[in-house]
C-alpha positions as CSV (number, residue, x, y, z in Angstrom):
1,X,38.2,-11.4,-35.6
2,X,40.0,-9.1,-33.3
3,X,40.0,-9.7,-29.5
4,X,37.0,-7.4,-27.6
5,X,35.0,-6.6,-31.2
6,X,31.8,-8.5,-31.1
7,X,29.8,-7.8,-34.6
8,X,26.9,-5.9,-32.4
9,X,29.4,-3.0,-31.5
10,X,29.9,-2.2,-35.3
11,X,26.4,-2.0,-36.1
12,X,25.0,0.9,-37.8
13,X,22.1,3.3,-37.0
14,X,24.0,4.8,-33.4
15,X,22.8,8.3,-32.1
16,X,26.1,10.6,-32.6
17,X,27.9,10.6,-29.3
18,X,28.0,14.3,-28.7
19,X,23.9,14.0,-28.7
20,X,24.0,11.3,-25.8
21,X,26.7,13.5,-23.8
22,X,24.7,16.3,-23.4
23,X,21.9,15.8,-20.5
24,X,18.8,17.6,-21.0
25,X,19.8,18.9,-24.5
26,X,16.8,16.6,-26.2
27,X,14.4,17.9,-23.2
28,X,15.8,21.8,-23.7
29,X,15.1,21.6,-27.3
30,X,11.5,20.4,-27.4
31,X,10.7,22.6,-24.3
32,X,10.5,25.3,-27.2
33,X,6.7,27.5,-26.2
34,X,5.0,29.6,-28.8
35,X,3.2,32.4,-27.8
36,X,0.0,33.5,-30.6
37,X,0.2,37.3,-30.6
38,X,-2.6,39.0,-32.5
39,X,-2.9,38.6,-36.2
40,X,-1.1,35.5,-37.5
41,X,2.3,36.1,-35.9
42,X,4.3,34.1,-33.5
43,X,6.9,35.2,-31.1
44,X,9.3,32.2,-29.5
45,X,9.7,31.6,-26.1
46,X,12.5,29.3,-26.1
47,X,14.2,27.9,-22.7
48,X,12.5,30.8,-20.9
49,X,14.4,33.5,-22.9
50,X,11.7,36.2,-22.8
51,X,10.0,38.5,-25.6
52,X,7.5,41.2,-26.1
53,X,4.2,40.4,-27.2
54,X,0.8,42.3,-25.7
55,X,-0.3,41.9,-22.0
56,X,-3.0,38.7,-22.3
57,X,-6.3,39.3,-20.4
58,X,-5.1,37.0,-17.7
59,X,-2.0,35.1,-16.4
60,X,-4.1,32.0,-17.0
61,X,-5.4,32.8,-20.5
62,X,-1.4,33.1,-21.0
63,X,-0.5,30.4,-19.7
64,X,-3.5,28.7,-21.7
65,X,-1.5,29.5,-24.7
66,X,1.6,28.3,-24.4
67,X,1.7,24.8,-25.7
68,X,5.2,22.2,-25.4
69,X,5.4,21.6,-29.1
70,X,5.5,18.0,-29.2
71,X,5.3,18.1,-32.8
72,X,8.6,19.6,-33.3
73,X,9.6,16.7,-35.0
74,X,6.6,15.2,-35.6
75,X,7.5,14.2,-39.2
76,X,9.4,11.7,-36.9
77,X,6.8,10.2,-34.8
78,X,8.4,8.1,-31.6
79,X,8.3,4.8,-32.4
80,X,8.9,3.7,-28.6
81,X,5.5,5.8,-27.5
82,X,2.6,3.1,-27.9
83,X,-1.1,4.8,-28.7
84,X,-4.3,3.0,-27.0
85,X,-4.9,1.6,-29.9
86,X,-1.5,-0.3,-30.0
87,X,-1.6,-1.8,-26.2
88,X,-3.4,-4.6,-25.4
89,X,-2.5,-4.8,-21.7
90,X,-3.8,-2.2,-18.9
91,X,-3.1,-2.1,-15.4
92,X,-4.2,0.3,-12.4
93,X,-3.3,0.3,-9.1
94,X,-5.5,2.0,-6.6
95,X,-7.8,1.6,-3.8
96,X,-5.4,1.1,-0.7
97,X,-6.3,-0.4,2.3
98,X,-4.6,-0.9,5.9
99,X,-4.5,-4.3,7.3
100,X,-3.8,-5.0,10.9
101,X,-3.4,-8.4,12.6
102,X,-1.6,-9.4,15.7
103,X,1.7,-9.7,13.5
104,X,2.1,-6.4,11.4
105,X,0.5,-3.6,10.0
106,X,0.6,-3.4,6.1
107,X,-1.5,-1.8,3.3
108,X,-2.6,-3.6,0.1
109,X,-3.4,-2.1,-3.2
110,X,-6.1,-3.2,-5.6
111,X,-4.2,-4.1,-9.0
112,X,-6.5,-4.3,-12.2
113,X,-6.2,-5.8,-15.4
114,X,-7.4,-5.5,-18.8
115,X,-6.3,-7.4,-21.5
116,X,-7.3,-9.3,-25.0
117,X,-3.8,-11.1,-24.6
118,X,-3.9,-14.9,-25.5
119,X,-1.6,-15.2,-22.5
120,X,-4.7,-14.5,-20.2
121,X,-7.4,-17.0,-19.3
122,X,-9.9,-13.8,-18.9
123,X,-10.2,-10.3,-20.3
124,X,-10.0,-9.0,-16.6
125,X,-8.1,-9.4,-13.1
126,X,-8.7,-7.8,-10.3
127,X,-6.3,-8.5,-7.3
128,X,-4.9,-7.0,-4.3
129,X,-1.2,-6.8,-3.6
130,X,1.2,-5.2,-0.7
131,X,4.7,-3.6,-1.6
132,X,6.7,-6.7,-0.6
133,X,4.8,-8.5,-4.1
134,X,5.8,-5.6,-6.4
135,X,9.1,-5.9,-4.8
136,X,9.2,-9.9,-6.0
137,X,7.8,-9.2,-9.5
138,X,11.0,-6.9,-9.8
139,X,13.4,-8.8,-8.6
140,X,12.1,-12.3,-11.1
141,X,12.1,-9.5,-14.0
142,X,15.3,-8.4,-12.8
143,X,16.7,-12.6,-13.0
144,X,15.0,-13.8,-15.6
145,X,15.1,-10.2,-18.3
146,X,18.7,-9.5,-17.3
147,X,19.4,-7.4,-20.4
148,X,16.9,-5.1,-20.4
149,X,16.0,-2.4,-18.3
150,X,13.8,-2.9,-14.9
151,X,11.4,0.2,-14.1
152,X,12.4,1.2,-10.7
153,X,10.5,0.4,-7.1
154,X,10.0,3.3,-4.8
155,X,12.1,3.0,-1.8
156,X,10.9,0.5,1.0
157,X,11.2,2.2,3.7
158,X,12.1,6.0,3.3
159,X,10.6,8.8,1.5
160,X,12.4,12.1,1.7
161,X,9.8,14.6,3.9
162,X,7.5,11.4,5.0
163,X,7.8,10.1,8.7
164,X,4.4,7.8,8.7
165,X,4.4,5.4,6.6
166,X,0.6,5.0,7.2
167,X,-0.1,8.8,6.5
168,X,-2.6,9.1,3.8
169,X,0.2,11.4,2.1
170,X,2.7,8.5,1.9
171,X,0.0,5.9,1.1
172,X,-1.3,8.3,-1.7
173,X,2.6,8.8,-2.9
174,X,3.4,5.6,-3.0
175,X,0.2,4.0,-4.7
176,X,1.1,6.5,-7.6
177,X,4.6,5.1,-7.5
178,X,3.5,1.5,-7.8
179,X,0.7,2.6,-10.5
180,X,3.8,4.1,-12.7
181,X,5.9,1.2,-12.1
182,X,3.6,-1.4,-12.7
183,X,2.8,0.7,-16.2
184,X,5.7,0.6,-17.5
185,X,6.6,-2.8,-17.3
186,X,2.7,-3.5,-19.1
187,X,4.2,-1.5,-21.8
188,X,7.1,-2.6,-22.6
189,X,7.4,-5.1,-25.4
190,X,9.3,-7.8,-23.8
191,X,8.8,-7.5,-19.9
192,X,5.2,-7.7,-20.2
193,X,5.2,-10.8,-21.4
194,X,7.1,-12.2,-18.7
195,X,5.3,-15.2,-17.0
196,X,6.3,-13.7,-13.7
197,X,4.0,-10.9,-14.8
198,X,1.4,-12.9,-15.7
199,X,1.4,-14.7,-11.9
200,X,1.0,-11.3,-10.6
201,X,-1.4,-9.7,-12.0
202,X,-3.8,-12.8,-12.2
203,X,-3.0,-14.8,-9.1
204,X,-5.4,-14.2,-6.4
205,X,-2.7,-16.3,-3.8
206,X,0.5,-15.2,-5.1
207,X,3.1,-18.4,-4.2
208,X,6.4,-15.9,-4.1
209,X,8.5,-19.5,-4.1
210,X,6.3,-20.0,-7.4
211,X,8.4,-19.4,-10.4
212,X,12.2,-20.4,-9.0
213,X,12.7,-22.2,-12.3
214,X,11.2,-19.7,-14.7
215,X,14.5,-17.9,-14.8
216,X,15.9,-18.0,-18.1
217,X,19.3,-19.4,-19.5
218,X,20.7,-16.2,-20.4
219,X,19.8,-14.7,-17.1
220,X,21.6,-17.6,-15.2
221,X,24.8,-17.2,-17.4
222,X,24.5,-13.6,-16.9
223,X,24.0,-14.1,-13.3
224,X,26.8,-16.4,-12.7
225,X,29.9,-14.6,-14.7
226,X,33.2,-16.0,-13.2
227,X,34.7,-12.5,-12.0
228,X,37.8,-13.7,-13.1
229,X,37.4,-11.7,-16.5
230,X,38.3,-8.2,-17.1
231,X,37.0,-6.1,-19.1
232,X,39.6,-4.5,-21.5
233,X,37.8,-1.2,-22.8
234,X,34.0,0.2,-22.3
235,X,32.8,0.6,-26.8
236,X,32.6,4.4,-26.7
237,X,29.2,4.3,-27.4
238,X,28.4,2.6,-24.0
239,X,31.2,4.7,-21.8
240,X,28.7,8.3,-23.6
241,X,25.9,6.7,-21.8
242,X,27.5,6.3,-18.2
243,X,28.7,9.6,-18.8
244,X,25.5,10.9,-19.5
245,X,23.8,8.7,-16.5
246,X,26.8,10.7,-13.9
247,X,25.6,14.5,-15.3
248,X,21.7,13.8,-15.1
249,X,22.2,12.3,-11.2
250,X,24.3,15.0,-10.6
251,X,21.7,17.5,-12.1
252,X,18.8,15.8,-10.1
253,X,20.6,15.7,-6.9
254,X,21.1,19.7,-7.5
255,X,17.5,20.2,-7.9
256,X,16.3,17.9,-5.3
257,X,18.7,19.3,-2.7
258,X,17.2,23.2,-3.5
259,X,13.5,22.0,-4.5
260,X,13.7,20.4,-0.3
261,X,15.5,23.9,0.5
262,X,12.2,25.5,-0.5
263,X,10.2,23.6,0.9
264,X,11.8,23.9,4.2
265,X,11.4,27.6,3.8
266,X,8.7,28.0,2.1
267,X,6.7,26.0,5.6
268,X,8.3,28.3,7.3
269,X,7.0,31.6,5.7
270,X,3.9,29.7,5.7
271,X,3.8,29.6,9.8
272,X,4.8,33.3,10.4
273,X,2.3,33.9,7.5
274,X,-0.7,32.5,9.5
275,X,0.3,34.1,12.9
276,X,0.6,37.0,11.3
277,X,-2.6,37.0,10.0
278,X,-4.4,36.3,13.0
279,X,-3.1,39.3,14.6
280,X,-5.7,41.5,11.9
281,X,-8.5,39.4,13.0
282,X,-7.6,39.6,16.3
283,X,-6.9,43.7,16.1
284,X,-10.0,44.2,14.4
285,X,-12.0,43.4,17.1
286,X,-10.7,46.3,19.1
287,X,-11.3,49.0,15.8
288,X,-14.4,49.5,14.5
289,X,-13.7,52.6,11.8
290,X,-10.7,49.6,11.0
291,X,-13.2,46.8,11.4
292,X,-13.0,46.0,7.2
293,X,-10.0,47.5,6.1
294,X,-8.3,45.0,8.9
295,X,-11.2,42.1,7.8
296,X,-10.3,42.4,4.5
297,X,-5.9,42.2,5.4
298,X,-6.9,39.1,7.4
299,X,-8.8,37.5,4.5
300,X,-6.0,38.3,1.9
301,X,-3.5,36.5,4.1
302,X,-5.9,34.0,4.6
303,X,-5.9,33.2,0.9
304,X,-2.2,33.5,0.4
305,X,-1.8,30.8,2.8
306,X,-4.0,28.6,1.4
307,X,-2.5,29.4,-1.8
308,X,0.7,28.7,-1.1
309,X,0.1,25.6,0.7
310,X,-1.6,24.0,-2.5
311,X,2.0,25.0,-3.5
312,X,4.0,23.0,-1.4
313,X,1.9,20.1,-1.8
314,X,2.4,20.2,-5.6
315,X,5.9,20.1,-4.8
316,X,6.2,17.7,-2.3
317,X,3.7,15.3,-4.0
318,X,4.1,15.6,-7.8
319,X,7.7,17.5,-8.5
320,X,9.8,15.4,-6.0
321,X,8.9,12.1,-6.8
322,X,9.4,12.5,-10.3
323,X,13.2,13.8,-9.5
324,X,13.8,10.5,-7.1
325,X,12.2,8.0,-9.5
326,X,14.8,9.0,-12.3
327,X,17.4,9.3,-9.6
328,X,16.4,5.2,-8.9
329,X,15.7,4.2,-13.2
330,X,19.6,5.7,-13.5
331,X,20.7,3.3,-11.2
332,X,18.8,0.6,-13.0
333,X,20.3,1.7,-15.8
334,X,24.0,1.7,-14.4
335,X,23.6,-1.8,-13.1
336,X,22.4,-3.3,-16.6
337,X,25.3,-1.1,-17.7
338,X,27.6,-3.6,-15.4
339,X,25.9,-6.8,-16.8
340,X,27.0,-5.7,-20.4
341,X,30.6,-5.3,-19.1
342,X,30.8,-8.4,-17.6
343,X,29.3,-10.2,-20.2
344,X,31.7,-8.5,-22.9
345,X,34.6,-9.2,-20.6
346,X,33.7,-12.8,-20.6
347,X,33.3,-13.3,-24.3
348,X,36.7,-11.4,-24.9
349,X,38.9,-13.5,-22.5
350,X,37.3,-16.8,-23.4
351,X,37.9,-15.5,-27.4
352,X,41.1,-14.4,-25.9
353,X,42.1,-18.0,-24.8
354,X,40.4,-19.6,-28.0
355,X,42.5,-17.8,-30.1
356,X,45.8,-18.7,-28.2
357,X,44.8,-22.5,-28.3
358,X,44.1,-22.5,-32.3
359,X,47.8,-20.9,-32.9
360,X,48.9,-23.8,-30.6
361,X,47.2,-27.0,-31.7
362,X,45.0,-25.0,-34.8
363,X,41.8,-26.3,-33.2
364,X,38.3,-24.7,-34.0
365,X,36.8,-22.0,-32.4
366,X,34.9,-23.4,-29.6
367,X,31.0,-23.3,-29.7
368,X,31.6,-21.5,-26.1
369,X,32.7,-18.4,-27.5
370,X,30.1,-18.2,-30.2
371,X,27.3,-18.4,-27.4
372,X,29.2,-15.5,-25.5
373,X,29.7,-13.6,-28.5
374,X,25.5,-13.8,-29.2
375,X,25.2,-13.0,-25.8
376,X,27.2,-9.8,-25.8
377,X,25.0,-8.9,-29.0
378,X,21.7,-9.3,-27.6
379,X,22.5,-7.2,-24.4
380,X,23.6,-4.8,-27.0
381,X,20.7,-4.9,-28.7
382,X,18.3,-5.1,-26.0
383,X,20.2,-2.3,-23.9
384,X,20.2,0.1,-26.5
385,X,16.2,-0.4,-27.8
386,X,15.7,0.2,-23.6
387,X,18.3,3.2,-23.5
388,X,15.7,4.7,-26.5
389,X,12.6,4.2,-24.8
390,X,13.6,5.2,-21.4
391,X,14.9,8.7,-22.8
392,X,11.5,8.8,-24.8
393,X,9.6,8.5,-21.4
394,X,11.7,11.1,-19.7
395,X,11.4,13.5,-22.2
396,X,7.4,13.3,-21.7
397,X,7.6,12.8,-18.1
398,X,9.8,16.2,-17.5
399,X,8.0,17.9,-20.1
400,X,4.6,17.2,-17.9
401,X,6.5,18.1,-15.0
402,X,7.8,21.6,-16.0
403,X,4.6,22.3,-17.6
404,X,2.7,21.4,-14.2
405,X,5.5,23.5,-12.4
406,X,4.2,26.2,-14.1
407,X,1.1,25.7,-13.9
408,X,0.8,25.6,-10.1
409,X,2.8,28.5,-9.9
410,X,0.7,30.9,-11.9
411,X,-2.1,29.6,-9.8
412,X,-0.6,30.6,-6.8
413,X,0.2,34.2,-8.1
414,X,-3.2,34.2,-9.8
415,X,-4.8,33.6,-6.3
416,X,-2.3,35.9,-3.8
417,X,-3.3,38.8,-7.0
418,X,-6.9,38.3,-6.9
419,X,-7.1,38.5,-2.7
420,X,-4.8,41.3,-2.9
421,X,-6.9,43.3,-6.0
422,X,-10.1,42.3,-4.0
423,X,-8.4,44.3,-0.6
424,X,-8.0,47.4,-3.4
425,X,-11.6,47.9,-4.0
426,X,-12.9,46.9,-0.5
427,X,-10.8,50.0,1.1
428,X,-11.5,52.0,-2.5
429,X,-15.6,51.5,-1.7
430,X,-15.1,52.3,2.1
431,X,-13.4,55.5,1.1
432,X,-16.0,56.5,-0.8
433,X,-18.0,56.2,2.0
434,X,-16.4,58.1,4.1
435,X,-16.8,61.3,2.1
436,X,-20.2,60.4,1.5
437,X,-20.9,60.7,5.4
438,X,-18.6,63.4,5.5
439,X,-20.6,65.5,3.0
440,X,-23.8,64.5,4.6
């Protein structure tokens, strides 16, 4: 056996490497639309490239039609998407609530379980939790699970745009946060049966000392690698997914820098757009042959405002947080990335030494290395069963993201186009009038 060339680098079934360095390329592909144009025709929209078909009725009724063909490759169903009838373990979070004693000020969240687990002493749970308890449950998955991949926290203390950590906004953002979070772990096939899971979601008192011994053997090797070993060479195979973690951060830190560029400017249209509609109301009063015309400018503005202030919000609230979780899961990612290193590095320096001692004394290969070599193959194993389902979850998660996007954006233009149609006939009908008096 060579030196650095555990069996679970050789094993068959990789995706090609070209497929894992190309960010996006799996989302690009399915983000394929189909239009139906009359009779039984189809026209592609594919990546936004656009094509003639006849004006719909509506924006909306267009929009309607466009469906993200999730069926593709449906002959291939995902095996790493579970149905409802598969799972077995639900959680919400929801409900928060603001505590205040003489000490601090912190909010709690109501976390609810269903479950026909064995695991569970009842079918339900219903507990209440602060951040600082998700925080723990991460950081026991994190030590006890160390070769698979943890589903990221939102940040403690910071989120981008949010000063008041009280604000209803923030509150709201983050409960969705820890809803997503704590979802992902239910669903995943090893982590949620973690007994550090179980403590949380059951435990109406939950002892954060409780559970110090729970860690497991491979997550205390793992955790204690002498740093003395070096890893000789990344397998190709892992150094294509680093590579493809570095493109999709830099992507997502593009979008996010622009998508807060917006947002900046966007508030700021949205300030001169209010004052500048108060100057029609405020005109009107002085016009009466311009009483409507100006009523109905000041109404229209009125709407675009509102309208593009639902705008904002759907950016702010839905668009960005998706960007910063996957910004967070690729760091997750990178560091499980690092335990894999390190625990290939040991394995091929103690095999290294092993194989230097047999030519020596012709000793056998020390039960040492075999335990290192199973241990490099089940972070292999478990790392790339993770790497599958988390690029299954991003591909649905950006795929309801754009199609949100969209969404929100033809219902701003839908609503700025109706105020603006509704001006039309309101100076159309006063015209009218006009000449009517005029003839009489």
């Amino acid at each position: 056996m060579s030196v650095g060339a555990p069996r679970a680098l050789a094993s068959s079934g990789q995706k090609p490497i070209a497929e894992i360095l190309h960010p996006l390329s799996a989302a690009e592909e399915q983000l394929s639309v189909t239009v139906t144009v009359e009779g039984d025709k189809e026209a592609g929209l594919t990546n936004g490239t656009p094509v003639e078909t006849s004006s719909p009725a509506s924006t909306s009724s267009l929009f309607n039609r466009l469906q993200l063909d999730d069926d593709l490759d449906a002959d291939v169903r995902d095996p790493y998407v579970e149905t409802a009838e598969t799972r077995d373990l639900f959680v919400t979070v929801d409900d928060p609530k603001k505590h205040v004693s003489t000490m601090e000020t912190y909010i709690t969240y109501r976390v609810s379980t269903k479950t026909s687990r064995v695991e569970f002493d009842l079918p339900e749970y219903c507990v209440r939790r602060r951040y600082q308890d998700f925080d723990w449950l991460r950081i026991k998955l994190e030590d006890s699970q160390p070769t698979h991949l943890i589903p990221p926290l939102p940040e403690k203390f910071v989120m981008k745009g949010v000063v008041d950590r009280f604000s209803e906004e923030f509150v709201e953002t983050r409960m969705k946060a820890l809803d997503k979070f704590l979802k992902r772990v239910a669903d995943h096939p090893v982590l949620s049966f973690n007994p550090h899971l179980n403590s949380f979601l059951t435990a109406k008192d939950l002892n954060k000392r409780q559970g110090l011994a729970l860690l497991t053997k491979v997550g205390e090797s793992v955790k204690h690698v002498a740093g003395g070993y070096k890893l000789r060479a990344r397998p190709a195979e892992y150094c294509a997914m680093g590579e493809y973690l570095d493109t999709f951060n830099q992507k997502l830190g593009t979008i996010d820098r622009i998508a807060q560029r917006i947002l900046k400017e966007q508030s700021e249209y949205l300030t001169e757009l209010r004052e500048y509609g108060t100057v029609y109301s405020s005109w009107m009063g002085s016009e009466d042959e311009l009483r409507r015309p100006l009523e109905g400018v000041g109404g229209c503005v009125t709407t675009c405002c509102g309208a593009l202030e639902d705008l904002g919000e759907g950016m702010s609230q839905d668009f960005l947080p998706v960007l910063r979780e996957y910004v967070l899961y690729i760091e997750s990612m990178k560091n499980v990335l690092r335990k894999r290193d390190q625990s290939q590095a040991e394995y091929e320096g103690r095999l290294e030494a092993a194989v230097l001692r047999k030519q020596e004394d012709r000793t056998p290969m020390p039960l040492e290395v075999e335990k290192c070599q199973d241990k490099v193959e089940c972070f292999n194993a478990d790392l790339k069963a993770d790497w599958e389902r988390w690029q299954s979850n991003k591909r649905q998660d950006f795929k309801q993201l754009l199609t949100g996007m969209a969404d929100k954006n033809i219902n701003h233009y839908e609503k700025c186009q109706a105020g603006w149609e509704s001006l039309i006939t309101l100076l159309q009908d006063k015209q009218t009038e006009d000449k009517t008096s005029e003839t009489n």
